[in-house]
N, C-alpha and C positions, 0 to 999 in steps of 0.2 A: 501556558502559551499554546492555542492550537495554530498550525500550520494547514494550508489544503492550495490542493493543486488540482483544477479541472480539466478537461479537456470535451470536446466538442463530436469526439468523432462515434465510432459504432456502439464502444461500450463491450461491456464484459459480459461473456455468454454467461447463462445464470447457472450453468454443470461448474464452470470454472471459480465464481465466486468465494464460493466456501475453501478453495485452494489456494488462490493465490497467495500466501506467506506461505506455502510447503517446498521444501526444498526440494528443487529440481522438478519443481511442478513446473511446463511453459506449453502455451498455447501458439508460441511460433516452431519453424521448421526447423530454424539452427540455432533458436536460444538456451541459453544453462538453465533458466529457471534459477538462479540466485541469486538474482538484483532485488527483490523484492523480498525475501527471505533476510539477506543482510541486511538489507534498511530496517527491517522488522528487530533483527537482531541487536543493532545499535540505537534503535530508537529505548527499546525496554531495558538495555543496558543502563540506559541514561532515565531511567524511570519514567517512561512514555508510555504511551500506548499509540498503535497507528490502524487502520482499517480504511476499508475501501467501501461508494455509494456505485452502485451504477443501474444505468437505466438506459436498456437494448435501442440502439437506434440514437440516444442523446447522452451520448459520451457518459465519462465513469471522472470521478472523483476520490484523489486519495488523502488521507487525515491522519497527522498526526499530533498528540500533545506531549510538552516536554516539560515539568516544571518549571517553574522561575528559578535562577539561582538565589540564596540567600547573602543578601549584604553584611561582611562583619562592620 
């Protein structure tokens, strides 16, 4: 199953790209940098993978995939 969620707005500077799932990485003044880290964490927990698109000026995009569950 993939999941994605878009948005519209500036987009992710491209220094920050490569960071963002690093813990306590954050491009604001008073954030933890571990919202995006944890999601990363529970997503591969659950045999996912998740990653980010973005493109400066036209908002950034995040993706994750989760297995299907199996039916007994």
């Amino acid at each position: 199953m993939l999941v994605r969620v878009r948005d519209n707005g500036t987009g992710i500077p491209d220094g920050a790209r490569a960071r963002l799932f690093e813990p306590f990485f954050t491009t604001k003044p008073a954030g933890l940098g571990m919202g995006l880290r944890i999601c990363a964490s529970i997503v591969s927990a659950h045999g996912g993978r998740i990653w980010a698109d973005s493109e400066c000026g036209h908002g950034a995009a995040f993706h994750f995939t989760l297995p299907l569950a199996q039916m007994s």
